[in-house]
PDB file of N, CA, C and O in Angstrom, chain B, residues numbered from 101:
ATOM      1  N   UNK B 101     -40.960 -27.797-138.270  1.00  0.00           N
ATOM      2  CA  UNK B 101     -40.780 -29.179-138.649  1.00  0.00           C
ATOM      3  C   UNK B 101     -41.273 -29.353-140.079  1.00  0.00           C
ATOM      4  O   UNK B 101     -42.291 -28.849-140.552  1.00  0.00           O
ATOM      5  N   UNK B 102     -40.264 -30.262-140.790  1.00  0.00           N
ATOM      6  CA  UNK B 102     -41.004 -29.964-141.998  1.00  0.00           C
ATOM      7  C   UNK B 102     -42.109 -31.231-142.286  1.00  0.00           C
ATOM      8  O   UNK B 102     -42.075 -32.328-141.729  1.00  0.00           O
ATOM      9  N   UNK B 103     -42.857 -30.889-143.059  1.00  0.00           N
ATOM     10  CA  UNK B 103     -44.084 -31.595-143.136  1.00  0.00           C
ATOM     11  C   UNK B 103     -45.092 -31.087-142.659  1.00  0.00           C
ATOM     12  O   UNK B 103     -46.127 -31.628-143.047  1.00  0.00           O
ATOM     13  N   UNK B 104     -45.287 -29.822-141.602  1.00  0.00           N
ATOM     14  CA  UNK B 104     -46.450 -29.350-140.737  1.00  0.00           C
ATOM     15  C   UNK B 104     -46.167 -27.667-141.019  1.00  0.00           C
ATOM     16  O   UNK B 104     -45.117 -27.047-141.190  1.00  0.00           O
ATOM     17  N   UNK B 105     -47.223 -27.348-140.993  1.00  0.00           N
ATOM     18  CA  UNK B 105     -47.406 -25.706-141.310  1.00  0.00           C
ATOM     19  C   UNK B 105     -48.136 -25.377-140.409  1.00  0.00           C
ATOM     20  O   UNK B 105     -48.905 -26.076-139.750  1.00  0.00           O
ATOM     21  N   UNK B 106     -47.824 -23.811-140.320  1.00  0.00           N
ATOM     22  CA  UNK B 106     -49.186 -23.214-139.883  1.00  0.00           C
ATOM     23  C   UNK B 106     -49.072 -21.797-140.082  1.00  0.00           C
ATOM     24  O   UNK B 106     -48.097 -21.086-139.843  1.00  0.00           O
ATOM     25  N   UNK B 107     -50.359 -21.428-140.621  1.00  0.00           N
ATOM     26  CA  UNK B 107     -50.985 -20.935-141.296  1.00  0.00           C
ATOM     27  C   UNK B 107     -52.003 -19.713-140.846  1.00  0.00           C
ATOM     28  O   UNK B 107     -53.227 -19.845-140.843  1.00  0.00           O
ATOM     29  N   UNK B 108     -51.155 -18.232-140.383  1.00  0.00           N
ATOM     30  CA  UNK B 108     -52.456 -17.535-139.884  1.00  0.00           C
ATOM     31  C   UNK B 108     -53.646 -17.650-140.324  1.00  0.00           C
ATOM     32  O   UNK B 108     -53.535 -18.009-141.497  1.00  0.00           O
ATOM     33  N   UNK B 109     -54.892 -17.536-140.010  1.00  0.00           N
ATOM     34  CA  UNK B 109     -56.023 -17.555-140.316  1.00  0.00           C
ATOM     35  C   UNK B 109     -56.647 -19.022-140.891  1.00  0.00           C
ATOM     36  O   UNK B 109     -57.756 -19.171-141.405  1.00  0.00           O
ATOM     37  N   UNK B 110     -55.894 -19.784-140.722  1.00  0.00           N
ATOM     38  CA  UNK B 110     -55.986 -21.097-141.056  1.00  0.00           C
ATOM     39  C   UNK B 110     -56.152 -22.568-139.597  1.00  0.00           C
ATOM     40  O   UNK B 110     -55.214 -23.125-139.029  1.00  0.00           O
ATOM     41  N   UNK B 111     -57.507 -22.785-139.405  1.00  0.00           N
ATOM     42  CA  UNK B 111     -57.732 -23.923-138.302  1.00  0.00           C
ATOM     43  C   UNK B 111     -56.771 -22.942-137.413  1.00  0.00           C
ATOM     44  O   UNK B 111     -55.618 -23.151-137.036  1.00  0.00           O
ATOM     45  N   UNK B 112     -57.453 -22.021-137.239  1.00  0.00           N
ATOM     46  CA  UNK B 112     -56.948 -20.964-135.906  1.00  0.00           C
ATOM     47  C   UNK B 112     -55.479 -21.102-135.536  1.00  0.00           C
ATOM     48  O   UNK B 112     -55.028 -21.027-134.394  1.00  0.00           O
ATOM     49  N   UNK B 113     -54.759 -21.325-136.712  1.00  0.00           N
ATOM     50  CA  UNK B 113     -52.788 -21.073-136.741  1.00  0.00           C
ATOM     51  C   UNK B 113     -52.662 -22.691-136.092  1.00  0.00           C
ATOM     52  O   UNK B 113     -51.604 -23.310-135.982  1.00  0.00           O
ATOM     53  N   UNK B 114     -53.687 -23.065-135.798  1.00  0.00           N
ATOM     54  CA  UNK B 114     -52.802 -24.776-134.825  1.00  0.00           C
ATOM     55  C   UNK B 114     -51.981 -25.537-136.255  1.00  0.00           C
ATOM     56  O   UNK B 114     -52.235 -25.097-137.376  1.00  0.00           O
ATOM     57  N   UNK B 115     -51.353 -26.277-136.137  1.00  0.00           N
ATOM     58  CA  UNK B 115     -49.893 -26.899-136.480  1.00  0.00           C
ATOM     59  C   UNK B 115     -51.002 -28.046-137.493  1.00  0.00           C
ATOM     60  O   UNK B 115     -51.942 -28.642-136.966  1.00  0.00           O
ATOM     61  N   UNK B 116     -50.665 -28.173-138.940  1.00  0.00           N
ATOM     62  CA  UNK B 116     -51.748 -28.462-139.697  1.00  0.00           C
ATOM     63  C   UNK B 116     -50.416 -29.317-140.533  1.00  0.00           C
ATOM     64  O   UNK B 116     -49.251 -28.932-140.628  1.00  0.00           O
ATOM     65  N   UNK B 117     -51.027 -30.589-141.082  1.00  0.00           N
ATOM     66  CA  UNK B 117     -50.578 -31.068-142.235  1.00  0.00           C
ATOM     67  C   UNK B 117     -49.782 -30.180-143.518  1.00  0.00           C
ATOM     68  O   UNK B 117     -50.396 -29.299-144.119  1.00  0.00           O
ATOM     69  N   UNK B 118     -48.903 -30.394-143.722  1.00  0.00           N
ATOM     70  CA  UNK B 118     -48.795 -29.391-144.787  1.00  0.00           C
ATOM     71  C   UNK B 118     -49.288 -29.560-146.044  1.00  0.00           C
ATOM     72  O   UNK B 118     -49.264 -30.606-146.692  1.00  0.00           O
ATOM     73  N   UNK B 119     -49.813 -28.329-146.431  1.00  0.00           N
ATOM     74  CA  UNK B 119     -50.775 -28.214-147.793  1.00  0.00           C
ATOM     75  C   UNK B 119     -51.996 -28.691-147.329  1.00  0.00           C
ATOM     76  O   UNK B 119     -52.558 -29.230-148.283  1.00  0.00           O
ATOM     77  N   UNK B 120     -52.693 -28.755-146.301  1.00  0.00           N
ATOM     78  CA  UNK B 120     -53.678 -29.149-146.370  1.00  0.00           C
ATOM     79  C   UNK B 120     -55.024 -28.341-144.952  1.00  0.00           C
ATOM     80  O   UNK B 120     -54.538 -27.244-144.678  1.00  0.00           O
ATOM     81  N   UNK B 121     -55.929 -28.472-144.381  1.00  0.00           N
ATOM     82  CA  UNK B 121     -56.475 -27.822-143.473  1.00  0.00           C
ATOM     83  C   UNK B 121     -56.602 -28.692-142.205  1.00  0.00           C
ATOM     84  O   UNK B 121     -57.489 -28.361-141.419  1.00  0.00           O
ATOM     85  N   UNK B 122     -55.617 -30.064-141.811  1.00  0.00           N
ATOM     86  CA  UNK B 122     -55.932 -31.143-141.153  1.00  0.00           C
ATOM     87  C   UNK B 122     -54.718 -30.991-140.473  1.00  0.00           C
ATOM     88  O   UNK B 122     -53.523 -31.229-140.653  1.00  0.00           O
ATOM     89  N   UNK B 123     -56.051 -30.126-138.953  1.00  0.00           N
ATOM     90  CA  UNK B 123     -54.936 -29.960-138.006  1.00  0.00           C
ATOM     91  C   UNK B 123     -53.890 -31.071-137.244  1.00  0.00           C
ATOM     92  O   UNK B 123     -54.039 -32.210-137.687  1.00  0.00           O
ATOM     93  N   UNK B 124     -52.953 -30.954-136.276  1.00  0.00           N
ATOM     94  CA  UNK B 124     -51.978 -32.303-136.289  1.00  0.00           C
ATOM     95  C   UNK B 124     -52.659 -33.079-134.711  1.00  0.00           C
ATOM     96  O   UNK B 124     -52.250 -34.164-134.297  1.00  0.00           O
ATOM     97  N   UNK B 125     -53.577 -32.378-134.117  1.00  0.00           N
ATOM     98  CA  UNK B 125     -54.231 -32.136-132.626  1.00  0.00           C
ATOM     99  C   UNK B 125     -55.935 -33.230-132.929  1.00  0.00           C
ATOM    100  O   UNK B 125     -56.609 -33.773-132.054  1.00  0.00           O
ATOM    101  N   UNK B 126     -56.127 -33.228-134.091  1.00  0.00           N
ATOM    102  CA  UNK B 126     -57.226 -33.636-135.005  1.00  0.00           C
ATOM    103  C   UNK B 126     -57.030 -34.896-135.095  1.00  0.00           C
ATOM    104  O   UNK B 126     -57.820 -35.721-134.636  1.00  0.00           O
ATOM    105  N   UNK B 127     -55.734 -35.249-135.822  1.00  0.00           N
ATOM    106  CA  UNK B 127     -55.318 -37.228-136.065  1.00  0.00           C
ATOM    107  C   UNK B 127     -54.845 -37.413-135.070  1.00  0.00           C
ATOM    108  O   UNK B 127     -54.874 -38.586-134.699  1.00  0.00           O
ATOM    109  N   UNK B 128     -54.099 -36.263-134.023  1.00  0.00           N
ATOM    110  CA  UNK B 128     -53.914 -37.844-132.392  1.00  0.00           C
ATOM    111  C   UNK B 128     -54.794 -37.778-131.422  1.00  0.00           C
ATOM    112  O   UNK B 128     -54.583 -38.220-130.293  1.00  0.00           O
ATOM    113  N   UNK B 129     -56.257 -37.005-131.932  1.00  0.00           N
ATOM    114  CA  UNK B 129     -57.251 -37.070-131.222  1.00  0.00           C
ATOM    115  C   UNK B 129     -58.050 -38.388-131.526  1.00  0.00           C
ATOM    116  O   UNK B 129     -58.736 -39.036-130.736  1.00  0.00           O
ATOM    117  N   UNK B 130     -57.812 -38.626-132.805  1.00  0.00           N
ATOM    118  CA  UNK B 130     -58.517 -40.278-132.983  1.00  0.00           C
ATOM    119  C   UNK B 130     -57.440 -41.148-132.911  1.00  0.00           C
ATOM    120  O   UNK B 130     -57.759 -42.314-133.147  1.00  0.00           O
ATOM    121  N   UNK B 131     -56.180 -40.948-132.644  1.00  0.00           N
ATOM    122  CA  UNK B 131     -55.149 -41.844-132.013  1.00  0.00           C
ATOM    123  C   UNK B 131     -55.995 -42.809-130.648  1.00  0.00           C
ATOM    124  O   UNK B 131     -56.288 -43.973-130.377  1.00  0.00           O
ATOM    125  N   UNK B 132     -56.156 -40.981-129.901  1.00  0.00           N
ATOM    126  CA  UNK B 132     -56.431 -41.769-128.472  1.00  0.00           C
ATOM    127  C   UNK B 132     -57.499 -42.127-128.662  1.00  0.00           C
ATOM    128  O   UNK B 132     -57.692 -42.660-127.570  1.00  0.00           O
ATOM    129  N   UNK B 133     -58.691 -42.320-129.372  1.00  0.00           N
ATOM    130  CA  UNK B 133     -59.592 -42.704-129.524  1.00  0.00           C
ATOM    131  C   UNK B 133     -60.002 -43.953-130.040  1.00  0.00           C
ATOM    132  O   UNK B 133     -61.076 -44.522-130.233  1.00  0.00           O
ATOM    133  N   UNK B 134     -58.347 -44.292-130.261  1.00  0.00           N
ATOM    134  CA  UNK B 134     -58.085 -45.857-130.603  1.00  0.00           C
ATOM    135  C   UNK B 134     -58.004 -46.161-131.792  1.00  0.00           C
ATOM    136  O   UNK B 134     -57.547 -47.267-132.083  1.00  0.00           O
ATOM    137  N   UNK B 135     -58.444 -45.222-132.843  1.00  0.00           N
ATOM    138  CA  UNK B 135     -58.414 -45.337-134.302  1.00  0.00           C
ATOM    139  C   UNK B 135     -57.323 -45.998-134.764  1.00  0.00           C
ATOM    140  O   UNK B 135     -56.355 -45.571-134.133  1.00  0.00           O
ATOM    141  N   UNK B 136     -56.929 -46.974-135.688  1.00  0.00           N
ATOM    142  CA  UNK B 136     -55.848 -47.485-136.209  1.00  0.00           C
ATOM    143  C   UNK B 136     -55.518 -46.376-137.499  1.00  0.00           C
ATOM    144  O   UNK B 136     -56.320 -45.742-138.184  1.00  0.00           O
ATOM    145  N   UNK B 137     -54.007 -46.408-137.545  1.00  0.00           N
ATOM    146  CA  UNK B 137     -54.002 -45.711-138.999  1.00  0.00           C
ATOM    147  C   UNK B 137     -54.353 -46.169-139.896  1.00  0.00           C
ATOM    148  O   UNK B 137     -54.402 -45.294-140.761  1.00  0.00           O
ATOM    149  N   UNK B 138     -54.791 -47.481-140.425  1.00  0.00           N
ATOM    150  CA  UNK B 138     -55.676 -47.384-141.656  1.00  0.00           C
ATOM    151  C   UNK B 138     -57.161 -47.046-141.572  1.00  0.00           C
ATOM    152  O   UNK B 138     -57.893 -47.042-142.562  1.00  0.00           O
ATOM    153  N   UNK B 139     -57.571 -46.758-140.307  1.00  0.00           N
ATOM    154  CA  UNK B 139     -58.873 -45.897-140.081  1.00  0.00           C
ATOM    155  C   UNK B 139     -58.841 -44.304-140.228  1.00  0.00           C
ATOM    156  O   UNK B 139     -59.692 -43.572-140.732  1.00  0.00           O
ATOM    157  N   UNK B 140     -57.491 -43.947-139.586  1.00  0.00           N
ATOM    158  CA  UNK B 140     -57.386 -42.315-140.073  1.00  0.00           C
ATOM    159  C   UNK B 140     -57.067 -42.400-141.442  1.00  0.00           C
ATOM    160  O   UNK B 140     -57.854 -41.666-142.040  1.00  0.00           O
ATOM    161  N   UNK B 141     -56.212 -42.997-142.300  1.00  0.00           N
ATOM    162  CA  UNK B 141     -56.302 -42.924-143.826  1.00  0.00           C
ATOM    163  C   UNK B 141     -57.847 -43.292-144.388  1.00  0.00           C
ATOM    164  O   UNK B 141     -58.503 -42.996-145.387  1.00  0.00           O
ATOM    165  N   UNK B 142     -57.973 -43.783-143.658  1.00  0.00           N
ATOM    166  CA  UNK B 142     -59.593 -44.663-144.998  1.00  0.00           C
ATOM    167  C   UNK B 142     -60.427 -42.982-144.857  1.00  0.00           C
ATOM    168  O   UNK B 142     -60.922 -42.463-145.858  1.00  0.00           O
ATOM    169  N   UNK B 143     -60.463 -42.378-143.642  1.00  0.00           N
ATOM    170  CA  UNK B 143     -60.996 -40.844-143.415  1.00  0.00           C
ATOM    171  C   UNK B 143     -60.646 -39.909-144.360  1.00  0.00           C
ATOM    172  O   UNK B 143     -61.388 -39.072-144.874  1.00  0.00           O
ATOM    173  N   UNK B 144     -59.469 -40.095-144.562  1.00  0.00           N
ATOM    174  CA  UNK B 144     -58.397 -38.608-145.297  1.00  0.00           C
ATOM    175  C   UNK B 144     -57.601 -40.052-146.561  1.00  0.00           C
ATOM    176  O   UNK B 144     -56.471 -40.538-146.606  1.00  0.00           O
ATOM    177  N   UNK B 145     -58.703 -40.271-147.294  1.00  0.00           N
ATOM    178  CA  UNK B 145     -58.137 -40.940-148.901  1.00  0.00           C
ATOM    179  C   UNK B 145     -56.998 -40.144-149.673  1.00  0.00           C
ATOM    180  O   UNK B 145     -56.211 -40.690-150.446  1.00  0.00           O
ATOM    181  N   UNK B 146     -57.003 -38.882-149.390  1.00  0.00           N
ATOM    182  CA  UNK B 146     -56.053 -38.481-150.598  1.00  0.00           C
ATOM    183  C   UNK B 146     -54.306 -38.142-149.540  1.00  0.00           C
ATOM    184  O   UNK B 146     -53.324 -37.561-150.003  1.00  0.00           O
ATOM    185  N   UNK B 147     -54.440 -38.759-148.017  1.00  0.00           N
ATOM    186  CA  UNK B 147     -53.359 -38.334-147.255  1.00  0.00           C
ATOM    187  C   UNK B 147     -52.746 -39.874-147.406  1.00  0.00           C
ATOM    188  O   UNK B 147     -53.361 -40.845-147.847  1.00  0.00           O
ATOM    189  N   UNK B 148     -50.942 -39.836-146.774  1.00  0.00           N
ATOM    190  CA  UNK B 148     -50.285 -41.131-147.118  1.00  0.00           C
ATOM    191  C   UNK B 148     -50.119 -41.253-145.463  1.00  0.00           C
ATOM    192  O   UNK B 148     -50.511 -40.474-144.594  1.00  0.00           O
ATOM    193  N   UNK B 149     -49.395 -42.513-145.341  1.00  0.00           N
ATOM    194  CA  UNK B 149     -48.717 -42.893-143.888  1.00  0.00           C
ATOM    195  C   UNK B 149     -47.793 -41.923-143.216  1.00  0.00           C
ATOM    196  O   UNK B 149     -47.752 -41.661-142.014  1.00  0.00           O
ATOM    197  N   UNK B 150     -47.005 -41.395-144.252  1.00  0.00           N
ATOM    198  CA  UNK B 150     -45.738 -40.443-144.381  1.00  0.00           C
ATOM    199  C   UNK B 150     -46.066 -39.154-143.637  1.00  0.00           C
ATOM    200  O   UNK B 150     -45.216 -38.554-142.981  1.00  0.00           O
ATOM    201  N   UNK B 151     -47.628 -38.655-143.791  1.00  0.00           N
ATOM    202  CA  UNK B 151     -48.182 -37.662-143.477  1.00  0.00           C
ATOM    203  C   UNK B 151     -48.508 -37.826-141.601  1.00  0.00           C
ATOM    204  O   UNK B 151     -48.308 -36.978-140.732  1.00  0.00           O
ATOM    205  N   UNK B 152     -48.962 -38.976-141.484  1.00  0.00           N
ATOM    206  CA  UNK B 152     -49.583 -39.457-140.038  1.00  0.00           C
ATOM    207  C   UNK B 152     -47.730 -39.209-139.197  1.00  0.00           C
ATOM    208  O   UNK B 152     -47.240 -38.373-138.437  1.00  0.00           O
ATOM    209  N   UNK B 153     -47.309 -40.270-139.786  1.00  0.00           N
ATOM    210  CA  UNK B 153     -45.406 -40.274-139.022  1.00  0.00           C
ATOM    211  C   UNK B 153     -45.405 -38.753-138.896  1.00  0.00           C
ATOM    212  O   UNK B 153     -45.461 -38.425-137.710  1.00  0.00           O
ATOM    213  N   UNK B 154     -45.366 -37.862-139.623  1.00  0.00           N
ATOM    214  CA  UNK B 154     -44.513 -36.721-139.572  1.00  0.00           C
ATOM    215  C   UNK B 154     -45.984 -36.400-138.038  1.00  0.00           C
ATOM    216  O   UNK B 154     -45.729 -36.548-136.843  1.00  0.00           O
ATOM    217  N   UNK B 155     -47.302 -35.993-138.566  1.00  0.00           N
ATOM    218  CA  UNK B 155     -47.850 -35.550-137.390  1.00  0.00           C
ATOM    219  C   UNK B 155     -47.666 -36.310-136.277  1.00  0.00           C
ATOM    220  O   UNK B 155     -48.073 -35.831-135.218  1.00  0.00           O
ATOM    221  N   UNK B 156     -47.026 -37.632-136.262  1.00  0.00           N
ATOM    222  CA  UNK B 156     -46.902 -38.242-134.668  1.00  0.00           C
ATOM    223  C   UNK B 156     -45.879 -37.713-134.254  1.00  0.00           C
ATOM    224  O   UNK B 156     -45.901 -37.403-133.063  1.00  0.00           O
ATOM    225  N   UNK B 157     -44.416 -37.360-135.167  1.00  0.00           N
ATOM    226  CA  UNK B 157     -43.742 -36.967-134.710  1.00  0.00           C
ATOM    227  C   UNK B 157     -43.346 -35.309-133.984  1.00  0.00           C
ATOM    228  O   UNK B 157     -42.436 -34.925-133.249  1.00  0.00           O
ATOM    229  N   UNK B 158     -44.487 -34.652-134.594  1.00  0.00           N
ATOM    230  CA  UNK B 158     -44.616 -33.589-134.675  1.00  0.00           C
ATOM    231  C   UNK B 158     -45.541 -33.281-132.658  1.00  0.00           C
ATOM    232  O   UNK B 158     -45.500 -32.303-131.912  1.00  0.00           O
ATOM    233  N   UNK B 159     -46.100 -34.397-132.537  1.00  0.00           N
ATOM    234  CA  UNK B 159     -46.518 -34.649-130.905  1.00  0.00           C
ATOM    235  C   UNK B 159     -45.809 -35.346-130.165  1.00  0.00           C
ATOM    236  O   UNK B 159     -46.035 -35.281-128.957  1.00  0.00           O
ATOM    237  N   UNK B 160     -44.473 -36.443-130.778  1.00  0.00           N
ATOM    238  CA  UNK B 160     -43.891 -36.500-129.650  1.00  0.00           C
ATOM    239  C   UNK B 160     -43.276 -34.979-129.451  1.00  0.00           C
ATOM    240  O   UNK B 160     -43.256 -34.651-128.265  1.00  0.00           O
ATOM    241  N   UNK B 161     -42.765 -33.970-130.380  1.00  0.00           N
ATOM    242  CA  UNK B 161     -41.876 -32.759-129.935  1.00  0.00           C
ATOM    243  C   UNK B 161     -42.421 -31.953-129.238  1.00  0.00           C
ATOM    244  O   UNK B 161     -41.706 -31.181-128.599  1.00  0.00           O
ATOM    245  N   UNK B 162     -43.966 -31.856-129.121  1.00  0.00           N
ATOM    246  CA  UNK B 162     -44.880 -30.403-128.693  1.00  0.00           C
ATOM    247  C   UNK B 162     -45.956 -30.961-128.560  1.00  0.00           C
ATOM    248  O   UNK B 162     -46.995 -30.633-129.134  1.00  0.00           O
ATOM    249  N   UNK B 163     -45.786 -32.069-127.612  1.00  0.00           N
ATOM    250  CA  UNK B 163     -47.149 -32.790-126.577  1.00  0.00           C
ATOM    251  C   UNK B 163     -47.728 -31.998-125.950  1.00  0.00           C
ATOM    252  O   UNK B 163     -48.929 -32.152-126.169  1.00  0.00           O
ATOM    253  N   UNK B 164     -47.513 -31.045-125.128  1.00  0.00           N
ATOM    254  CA  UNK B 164     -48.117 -30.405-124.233  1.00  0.00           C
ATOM    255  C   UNK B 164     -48.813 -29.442-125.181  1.00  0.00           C
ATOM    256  O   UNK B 164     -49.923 -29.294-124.671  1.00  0.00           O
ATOM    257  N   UNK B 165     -48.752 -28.646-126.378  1.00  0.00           N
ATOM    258  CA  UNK B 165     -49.541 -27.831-127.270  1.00  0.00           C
ATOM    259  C   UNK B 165     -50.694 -28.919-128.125  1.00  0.00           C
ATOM    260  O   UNK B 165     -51.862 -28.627-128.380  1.00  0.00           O
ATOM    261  N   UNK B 166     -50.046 -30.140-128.445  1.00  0.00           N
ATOM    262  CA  UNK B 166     -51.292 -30.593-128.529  1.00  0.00           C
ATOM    263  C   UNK B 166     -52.211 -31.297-127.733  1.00  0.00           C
ATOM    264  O   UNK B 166     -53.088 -31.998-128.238  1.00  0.00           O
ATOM    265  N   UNK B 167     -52.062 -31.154-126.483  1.00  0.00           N
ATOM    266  CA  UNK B 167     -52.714 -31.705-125.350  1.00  0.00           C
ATOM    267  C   UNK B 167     -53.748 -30.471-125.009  1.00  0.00           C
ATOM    268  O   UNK B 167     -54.938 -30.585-124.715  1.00  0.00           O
ATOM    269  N   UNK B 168     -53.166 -29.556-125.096  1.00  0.00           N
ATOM    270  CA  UNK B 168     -54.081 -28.271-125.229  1.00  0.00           C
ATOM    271  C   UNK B 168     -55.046 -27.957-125.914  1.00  0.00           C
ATOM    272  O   UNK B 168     -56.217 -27.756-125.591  1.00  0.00           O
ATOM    273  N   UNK B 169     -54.387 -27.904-127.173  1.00  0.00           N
ATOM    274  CA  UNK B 169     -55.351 -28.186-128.051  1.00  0.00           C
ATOM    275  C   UNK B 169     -56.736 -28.748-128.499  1.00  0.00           C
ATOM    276  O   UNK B 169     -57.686 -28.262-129.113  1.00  0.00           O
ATOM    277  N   UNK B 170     -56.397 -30.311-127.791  1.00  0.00           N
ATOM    278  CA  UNK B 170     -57.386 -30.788-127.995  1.00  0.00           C
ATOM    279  C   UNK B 170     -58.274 -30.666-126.612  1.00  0.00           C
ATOM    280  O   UNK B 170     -59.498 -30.711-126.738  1.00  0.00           O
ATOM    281  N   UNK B 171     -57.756 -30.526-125.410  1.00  0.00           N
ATOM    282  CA  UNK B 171     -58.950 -29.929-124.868  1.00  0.00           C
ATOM    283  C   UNK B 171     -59.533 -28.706-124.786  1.00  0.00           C
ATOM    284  O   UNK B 171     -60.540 -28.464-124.121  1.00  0.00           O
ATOM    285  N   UNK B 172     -58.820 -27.793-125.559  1.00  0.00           N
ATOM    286  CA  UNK B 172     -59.442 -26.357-125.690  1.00  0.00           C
ATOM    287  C   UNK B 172     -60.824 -27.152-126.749  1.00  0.00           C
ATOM    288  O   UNK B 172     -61.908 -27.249-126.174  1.00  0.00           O
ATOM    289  N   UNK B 173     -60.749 -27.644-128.121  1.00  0.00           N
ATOM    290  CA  UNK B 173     -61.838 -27.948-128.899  1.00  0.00           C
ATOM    291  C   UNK B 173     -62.704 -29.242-128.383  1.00  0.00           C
ATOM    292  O   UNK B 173     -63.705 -29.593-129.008  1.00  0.00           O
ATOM    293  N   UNK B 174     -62.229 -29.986-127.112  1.00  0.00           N
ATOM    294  CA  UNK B 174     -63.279 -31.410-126.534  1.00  0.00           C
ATOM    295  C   UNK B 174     -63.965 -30.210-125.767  1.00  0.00           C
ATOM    296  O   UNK B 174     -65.157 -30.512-125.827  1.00  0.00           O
ATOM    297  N   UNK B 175     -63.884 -29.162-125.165  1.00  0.00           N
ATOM    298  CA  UNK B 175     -64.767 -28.401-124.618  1.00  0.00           C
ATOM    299  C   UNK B 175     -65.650 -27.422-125.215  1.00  0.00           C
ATOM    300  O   UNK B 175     -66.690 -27.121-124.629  1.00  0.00           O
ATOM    301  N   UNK B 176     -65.236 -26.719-126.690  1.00  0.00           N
ATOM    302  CA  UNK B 176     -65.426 -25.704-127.384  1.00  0.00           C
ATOM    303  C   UNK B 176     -67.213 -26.753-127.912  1.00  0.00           C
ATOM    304  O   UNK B 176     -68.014 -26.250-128.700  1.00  0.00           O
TER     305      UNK B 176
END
């Protein structure tokens, strides 16, 4: 998908913003946590809206990997 990379050796290959180290499992973890997106931007100042859309869209396609995800690291 474009907009999302990943990156051997990088946030352990999980599906990351592109150009950047901000995995996509990371911003819809403070989704469910209720965060508004101008709370995940005010976090990540130098990221746009454009960036959040592509990672939401990037979990409606491969929900179940980031559902994983984030409970592999809520337990880690």
């Amino acid at each position: 998908m474009s907009g999302i990379e990943r990156t051997p050796g990088v946030c352990g290959g999980d599906a990351c913003i592109a150009g950047t180290r901000i995995p996509v499992w990371v911003l819809e973890g403070f989704r469910r946590l209720g965060w508004t997106e101008a709370q995940i931007l005010a976090s990540y100042p130098t990221r746009g809206a454009s960036e959040l859309a592509t990672g939401g869209a990037f979990v409606v396609a491969h929900g179940p990997e980031i559902d994983e995800a984030i409970r592999i690291n809520e337990t880690a």
